[in-house]
N, C-alpha and C positions, 0 to 999 in steps of 0.2 A: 504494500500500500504506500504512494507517495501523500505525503502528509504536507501541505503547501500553504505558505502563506502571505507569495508576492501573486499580484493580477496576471501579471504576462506571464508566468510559469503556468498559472492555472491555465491560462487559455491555453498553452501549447500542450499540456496533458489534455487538458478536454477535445480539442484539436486530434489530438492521436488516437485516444480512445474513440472518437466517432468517423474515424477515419476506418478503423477496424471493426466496427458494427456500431447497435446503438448502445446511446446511453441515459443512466438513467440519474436524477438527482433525487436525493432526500434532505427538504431543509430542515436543520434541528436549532434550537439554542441549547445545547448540550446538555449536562444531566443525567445522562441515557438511562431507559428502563427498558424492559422489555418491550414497551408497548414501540418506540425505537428502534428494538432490533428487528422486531416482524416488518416494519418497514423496509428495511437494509433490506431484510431475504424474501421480501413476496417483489424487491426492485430487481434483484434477481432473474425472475421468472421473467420479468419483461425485456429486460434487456442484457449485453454483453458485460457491462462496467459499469460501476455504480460507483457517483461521487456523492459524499455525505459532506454538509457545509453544519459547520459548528460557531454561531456567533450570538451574542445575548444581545436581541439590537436594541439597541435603548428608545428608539421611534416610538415604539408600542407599548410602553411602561408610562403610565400618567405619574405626574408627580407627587400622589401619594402611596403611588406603587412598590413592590418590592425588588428594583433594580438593583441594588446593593448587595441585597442577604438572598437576589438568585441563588442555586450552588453551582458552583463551576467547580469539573473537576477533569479536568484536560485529559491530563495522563490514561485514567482509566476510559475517558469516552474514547479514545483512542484504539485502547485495547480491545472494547467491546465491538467496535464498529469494522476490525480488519478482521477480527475473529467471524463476524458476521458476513465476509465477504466482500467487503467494500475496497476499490480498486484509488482511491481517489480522496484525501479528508481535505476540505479545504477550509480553514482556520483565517479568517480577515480580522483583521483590526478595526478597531470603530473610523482611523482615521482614511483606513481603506474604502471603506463605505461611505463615509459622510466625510471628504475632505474639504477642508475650509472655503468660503463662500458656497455651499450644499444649499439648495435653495429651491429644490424641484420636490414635490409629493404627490403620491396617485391617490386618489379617491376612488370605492366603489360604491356608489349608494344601492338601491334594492336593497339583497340581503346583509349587508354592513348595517343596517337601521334599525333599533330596537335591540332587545337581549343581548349582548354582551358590548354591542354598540351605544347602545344606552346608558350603561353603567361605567361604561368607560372609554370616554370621548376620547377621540385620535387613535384609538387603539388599531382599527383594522385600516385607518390610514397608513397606519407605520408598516404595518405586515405585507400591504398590497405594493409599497415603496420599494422593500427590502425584499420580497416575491421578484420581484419585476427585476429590482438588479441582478440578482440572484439567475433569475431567466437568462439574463442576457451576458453577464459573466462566463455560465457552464454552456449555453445553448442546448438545454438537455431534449434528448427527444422523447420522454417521458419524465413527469415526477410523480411523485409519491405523498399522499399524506393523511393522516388520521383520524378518522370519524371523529374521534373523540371530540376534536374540533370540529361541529359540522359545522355552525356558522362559517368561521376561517375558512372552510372547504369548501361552503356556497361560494364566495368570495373571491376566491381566487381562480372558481368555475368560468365566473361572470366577470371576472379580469381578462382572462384565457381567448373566452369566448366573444369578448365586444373590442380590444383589441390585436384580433386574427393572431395570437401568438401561435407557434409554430410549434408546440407542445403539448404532449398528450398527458390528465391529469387523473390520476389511477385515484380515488378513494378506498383506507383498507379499515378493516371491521377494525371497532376497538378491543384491544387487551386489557383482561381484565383480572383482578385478585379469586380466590376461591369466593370470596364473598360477595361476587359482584362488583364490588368497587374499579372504576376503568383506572386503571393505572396511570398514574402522574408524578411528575417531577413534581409537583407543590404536596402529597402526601407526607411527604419528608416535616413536614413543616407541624404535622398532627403529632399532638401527644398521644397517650396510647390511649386514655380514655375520648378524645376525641377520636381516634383512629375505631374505636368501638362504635362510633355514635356514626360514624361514615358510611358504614354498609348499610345505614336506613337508605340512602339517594339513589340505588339504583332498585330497591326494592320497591321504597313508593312508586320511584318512576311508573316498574314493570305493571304493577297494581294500578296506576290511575288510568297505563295507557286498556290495561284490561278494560275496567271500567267503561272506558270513551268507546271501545270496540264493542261492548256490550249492549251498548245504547245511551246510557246516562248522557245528560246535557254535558256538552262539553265545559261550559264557565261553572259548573257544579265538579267538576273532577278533578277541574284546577285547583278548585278553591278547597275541596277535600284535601287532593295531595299537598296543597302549603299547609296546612295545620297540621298533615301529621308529622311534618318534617320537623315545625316547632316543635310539636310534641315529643319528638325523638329525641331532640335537644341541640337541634342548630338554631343558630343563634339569629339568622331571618336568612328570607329566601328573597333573592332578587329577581328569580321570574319563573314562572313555569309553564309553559305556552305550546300550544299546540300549531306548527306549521306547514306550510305548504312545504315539501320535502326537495323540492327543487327550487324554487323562488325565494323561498323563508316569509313570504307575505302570510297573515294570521289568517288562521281558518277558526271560523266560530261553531263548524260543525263539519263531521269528518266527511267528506265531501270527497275525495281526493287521497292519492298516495302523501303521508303526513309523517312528521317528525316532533316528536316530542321535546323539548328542552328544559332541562333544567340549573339554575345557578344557585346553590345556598353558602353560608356563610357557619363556620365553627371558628369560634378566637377568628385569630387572624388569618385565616385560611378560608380561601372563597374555589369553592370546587363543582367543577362545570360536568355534564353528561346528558348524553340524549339515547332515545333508542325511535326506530320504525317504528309505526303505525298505519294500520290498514294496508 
């Protein structure tokens, strides 16, 4: 694995590996868990070489976020990510990415508005920014990225797609604990009794989407699954909404193929999941 962290190197790897079949990217800010490596190996199956970019970008972090006390932990995302097959790590510096007078940002409205765009402005501006350079750094002819984010996934669907990028964008199922819980780099951040209180979020989830598929009014199932969350012992819930599963626009009644979402709040720990519906 060449492990890179000037621009003109990167291109002439990314250059050679696409020169020799495709390739494919997975963007990370590092941290790595599993839910990461199945990334790395289902990028595999799509293509020849697979470049993994590791950078914490600061764009997407509002400023009372946890840019700071992110974990970085180089060395081992390293390890986990050539063990996993990856031909390519490419490591930028902020100054790399955002060098002085930086002055250009993408917006995507539609599915950036609401639920996770709501509660934290600029957020999916930064990602669609740092997507984009990202794109056009590796020029990959596939990337990779994870349910678990499906906002973020809408988003960069609808980046892909409106402007004609040249890249094909794989969505993969989320990895998750025995308990349900999808794995996340901000887990780390749960004490153990909060780590106990956590496997309520994908359980209400599964339950209220039962529920919604069952028939109950949907603003009734919402409003079930927030209470019981409180009641589990998170500390509030910031949305839990039923969506159009391609668009992200609100569906009041399942109507259509839909995505459930959810964001709740323990301490200081705000932890995101969705699953299908209908």
């Amino acid at each position: 694995m060449q492990t890179i962290r000037d621009l003109s190197q990167l291109r002439d790897a990314a250059a050679a590996a696409r020169k020799a079949g495709r390739l494919a990217l997975v963007p990370t800010m590092g941290a790595l868990h599993d839910g990461h490596l199945a990334l790395v190996r289902e990028a595999r199956r799509h293509a020849d070489a697979v470049a993994v970019s590791i950078f914490v970008n600061p764009t997407q972090f509002g400023p009372n976020e946890d840019l700071d006390a992110y974990p970085r932990q180089e060395a081992r995302d390293l390890e986990l990510i050539e063990a996993a097959g990856a031909a390519i790590a490419w490591l930028p510096e902020v100054a790399t990415m955002y060098p002085p007078g930086f002055a250009t940002s993408v917006r995507v409205g539609g599915p950036s508005e609401g639920l996770c765009g709501g509660t934290r402005p600029g957020h999916f501006d930064g990602v669609a920014t740092v997507v984009t350079k990202l794109f056009n750094q590796v020029l990959p002819d596939v990337a990779l990225f994870g349910e678990k984010d499906y906002q973020q996934l809408a988003v960069i669907r609808r980046l892909v797609a409106d402007l004609d990028l040249r890249v094909e964008i794989v969505g993969v199922p989320t990895v998750r604990e025995d308990d349900g819980l999808a794995r996340s780099s901000r887990n780390a951040y749960l004490s153990r009794d909060e780590r106990a209180i956590a496997a309520a979020l994908p359980r209400v989830l599964t339950q209220t989407a039962a529920r919604i598929v069952a028939g109950d009014a949907v603003a009734a199932a919402l409003a079930a699954g927030s209470a019981e969350l409180v009641d589990a012992g998170f500390a509030s819930v910031d949305y839990l909404e039923l969506r159009d599963a391609e668009t992200l626009a609100p569906l009041p009644d399942l109507v259509r193929p839909a995505r459930l979402l959810v964001a709740a709040r323990l301490g200081t720990t705000r932890l995101i999941d969705n699953i299908a519906v209908g």
